[in-house]
C-alpha positions in Angstrom: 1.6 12.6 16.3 2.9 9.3 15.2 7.1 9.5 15.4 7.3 7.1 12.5 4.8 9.5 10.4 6.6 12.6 11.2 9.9 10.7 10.0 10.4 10.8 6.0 10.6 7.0 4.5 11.6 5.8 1.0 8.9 3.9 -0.5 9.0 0.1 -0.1 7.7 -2.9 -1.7 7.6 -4.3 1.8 4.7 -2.8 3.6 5.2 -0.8 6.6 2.0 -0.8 7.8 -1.8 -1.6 6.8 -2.9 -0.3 9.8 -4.7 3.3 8.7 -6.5 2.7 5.3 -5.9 6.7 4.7 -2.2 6.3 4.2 -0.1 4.1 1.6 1.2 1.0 3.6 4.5 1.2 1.3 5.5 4.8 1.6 2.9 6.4 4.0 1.6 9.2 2.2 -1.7 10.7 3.0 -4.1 9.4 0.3 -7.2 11.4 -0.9 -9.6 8.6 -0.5 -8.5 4.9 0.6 -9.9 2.9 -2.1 -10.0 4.8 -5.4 -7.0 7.4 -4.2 -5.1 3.8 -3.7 -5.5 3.2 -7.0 -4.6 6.3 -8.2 -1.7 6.6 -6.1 -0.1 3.4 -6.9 -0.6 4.4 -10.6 1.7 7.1 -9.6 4.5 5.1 -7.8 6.1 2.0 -9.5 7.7 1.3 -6.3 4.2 0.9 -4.3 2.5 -0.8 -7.0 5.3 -3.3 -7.2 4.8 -3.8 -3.4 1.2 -4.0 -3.9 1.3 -6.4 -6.6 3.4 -8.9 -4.5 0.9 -7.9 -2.0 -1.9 -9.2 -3.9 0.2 -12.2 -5.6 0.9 -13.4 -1.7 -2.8 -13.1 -0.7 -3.9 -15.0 -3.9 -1.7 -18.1 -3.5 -3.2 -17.8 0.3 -6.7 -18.4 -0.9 -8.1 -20.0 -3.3 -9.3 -18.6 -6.8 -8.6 -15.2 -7.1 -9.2 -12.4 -4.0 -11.8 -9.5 -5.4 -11.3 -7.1 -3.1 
C-alpha cells in the first residue's frame, strides 16, 4: 500500500496527485465513481472544489476557448 495513502492529509486546493482517477487529487479520498462521484464529491468539500476550480481556471487560460472535459 501506498505510504502517502495510508497517511491522513487535510484537503488542499493544491493537488497532490492526478495520478489514480479513483481518488480526489486534493484530499485523496476513495471516490465511488471517477467522473460523476467527482462531482458529487466536490459538491461535498468546498476546499476541493476550490482546488478544482483553480484547477480548471489554470487549464482554461492554457488553451484556448473553454476546456469541456
Amino acid at each position: 500500500m501506498d505510504e502517502l495513502m495510508s497517511q491522513p492529509q487535510p484537503p488542499s486546493e493544491i493537488a497532490y496527485t492526478w495520478e489514480n482517477p479513483n481518488r480526489c487529487p486534493f484530499c485523496r479520498t476513495e471516490l465511488d465513481d471517477p467522473g460523476a462521484g467527482f462531482l458529487a464529491h466536490i459538491e461535498r468539500s468546498p476546499v476541493c472544489e476550490r482546488g478544482f476550480e483553480t484547477w480548471r481556471t489554470s487549464v482554461a487560460d492554457d488553451m484556448r476557448g473553454e476546456w469541456s472535459g
